[in-house]
TIDODO-197905 format. One line per 10 residues: number of its first residue (from 1); their letters; for each residue x, y, z of C-alpha. Coordinates in Angstrom, 1 decimal. Example, Ala and Ser with C-alpha at 12.3 -4.5 7.8 and 13.67 -1.06 7.14 Angstrom:
<guzas>
1 = AS = 12.3/-4.5/7.8; 13.7/-1.1/7.1
</guzas>
This chain:
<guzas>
1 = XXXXXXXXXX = 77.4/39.0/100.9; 77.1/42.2/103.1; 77.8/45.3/101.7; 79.4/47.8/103.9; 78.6/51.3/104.0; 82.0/52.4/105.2; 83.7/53.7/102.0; 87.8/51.7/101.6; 90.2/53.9/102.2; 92.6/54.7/98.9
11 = XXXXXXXXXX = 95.7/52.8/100.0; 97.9/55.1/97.9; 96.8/57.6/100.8; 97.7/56.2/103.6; 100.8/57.0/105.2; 102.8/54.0/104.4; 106.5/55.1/104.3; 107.1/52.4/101.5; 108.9/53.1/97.8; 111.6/51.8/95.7
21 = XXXXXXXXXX = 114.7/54.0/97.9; 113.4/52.7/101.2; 112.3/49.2/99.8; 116.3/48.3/98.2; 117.9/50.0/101.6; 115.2/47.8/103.7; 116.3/44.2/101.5; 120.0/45.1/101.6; 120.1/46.1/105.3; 117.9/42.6/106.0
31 = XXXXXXXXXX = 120.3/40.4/103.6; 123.4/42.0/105.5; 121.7/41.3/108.7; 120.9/37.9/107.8; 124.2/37.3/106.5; 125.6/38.4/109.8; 123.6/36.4/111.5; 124.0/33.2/109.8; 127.8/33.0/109.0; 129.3/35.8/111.2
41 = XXXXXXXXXX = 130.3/39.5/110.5; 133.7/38.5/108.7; 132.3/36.1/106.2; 129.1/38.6/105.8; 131.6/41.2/104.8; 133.5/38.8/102.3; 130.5/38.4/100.3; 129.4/42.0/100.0; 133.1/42.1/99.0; 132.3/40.3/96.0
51 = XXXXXXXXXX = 129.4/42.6/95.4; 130.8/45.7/96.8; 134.7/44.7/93.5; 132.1/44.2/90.8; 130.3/47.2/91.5; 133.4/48.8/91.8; 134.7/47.6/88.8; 131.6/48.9/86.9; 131.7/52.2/88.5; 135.6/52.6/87.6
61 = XXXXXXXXXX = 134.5/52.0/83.9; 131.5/54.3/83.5; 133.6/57.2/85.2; 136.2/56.6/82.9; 134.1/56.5/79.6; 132.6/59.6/80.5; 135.6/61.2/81.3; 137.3/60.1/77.9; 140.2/58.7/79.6; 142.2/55.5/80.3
71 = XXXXXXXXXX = 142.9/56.0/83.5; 142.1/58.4/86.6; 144.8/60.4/88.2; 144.7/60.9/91.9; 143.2/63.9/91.7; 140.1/62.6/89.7; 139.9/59.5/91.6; 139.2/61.7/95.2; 136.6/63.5/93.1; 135.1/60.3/91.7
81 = XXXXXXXXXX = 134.8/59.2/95.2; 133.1/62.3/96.8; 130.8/62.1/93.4; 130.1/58.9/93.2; 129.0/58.9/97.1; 126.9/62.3/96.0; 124.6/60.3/93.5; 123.8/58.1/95.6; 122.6/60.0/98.5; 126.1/60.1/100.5
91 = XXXXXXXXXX = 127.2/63.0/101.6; 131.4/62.6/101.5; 134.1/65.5/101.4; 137.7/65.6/101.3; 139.6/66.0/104.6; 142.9/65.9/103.5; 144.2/64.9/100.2; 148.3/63.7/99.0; 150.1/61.2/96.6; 150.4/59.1/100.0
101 = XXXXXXXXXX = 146.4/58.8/101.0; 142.9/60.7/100.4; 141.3/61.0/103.9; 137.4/61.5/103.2; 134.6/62.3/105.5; 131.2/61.6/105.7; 128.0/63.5/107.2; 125.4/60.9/105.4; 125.2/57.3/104.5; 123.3/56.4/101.0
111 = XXXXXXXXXX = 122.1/53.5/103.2; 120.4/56.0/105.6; 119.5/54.7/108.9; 119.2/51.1/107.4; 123.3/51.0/108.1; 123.2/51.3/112.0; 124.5/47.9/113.2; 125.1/46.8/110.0; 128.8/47.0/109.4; 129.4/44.7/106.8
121 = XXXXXXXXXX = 127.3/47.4/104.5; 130.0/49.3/104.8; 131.9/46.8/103.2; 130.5/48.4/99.7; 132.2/51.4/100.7; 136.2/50.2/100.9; 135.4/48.2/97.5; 134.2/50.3/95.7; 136.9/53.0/96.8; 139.2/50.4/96.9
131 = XXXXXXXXXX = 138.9/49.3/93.3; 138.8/52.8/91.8; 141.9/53.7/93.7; 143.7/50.5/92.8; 142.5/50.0/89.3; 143.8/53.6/88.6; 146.5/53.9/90.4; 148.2/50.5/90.9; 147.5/50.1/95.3; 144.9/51.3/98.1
141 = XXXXXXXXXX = 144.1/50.3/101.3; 141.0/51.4/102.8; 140.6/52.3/106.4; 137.6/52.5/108.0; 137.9/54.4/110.6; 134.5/55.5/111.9; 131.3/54.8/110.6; 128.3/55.6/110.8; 127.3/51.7/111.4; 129.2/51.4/113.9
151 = XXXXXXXXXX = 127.8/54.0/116.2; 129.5/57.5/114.7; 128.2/60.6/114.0; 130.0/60.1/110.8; 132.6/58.1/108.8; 136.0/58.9/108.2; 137.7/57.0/105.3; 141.4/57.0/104.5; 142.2/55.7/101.0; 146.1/54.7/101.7
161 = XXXXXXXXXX = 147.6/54.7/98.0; 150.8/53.6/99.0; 151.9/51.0/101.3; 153.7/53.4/103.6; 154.7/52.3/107.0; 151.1/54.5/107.9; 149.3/52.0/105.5; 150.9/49.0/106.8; 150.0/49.8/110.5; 146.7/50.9/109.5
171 = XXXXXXXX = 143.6/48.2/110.0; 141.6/47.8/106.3; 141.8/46.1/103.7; 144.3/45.9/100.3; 143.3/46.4/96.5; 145.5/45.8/94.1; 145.0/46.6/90.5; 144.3/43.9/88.7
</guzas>
């Protein structure tokens, strides 16, 4: 064996932009990708549905327990949703609020740049709001209007919480509370 007298660099020096954050937003954007890929955009987005109700579900109860209550009213379900956006990175704020919709906006995804042409990520978004909204108040429909996936500067959600001829004409998808 030949011994080098060139010293190894410390690979926890070099300037490897690799930890946990970048690592799970890496896998998910790939598995989305993949899923895209393989089986088309629709069915893609029906299986991070699946993902996207149980998380929703589990979010929904942990908000609840910590709040001390049975149920959210509207108001604390459009705060859950900018909050819940907020821990995770998301930047979301309320554009226009009422007992008919919550219109929310969005300057930052939690999925970063990972999202861009990866729209069935955003699939995560309408079921989780989705679920909240319904669970609590008995209906949504999520529109997603712009995203950032798709191109946007930013995404605009509406949360339709009743099925008003607006809702109705509006493309998303329904949650009902289960």
């Amino acid at each position: 064996m030949s011994e080098s007298t060139t010293p190894r660099p410390a690979l926890a020096e070099l300037p490897i932009l690799l930890e946990r954050d970048v690592f799970l937003r890496t896998l998910i954007r790939e598995l989305s990708g993949t899923l895209q890929d393989v089986v088309g955009l629709e069915e893609a987005s029906g299986f991070i549905n699946i993902v996207g109700q149980r998380m929703g579900d589990q979010i929904n109860e942990s908000y609840k327990m910590a709040l001390g209550v049975f149920g959210l009213s509207r108001e604390q379900v459009a705060d859950v949703l900018v909050d819940l956006k907020r821990r995770i990175q998301g930047d979301f704020y309320i554009i226009e609020e009422s007992d008919e919709k919550i219109v929310l906006g969005n300057r930052a995804c939690p999925f970063a740049e990972k999202v861009i042409g990866r729209p069935a990520m955003c699939m995560m978004t309408s079921n989780v709001f989705g679920v909240i909204a319904a669970e609590n108040l008995g209906y949504a429909k999520v529109a997603l209007e712009e995203t950032i996936a798709t191109g946007h500067p930013g995404c605009r959600v509406v949360v339709h919480l009743k099925p008003t001829p607006e809702a109705e004409a509006a493309e998303g998808r329904e949650y009902f509370q289960g």
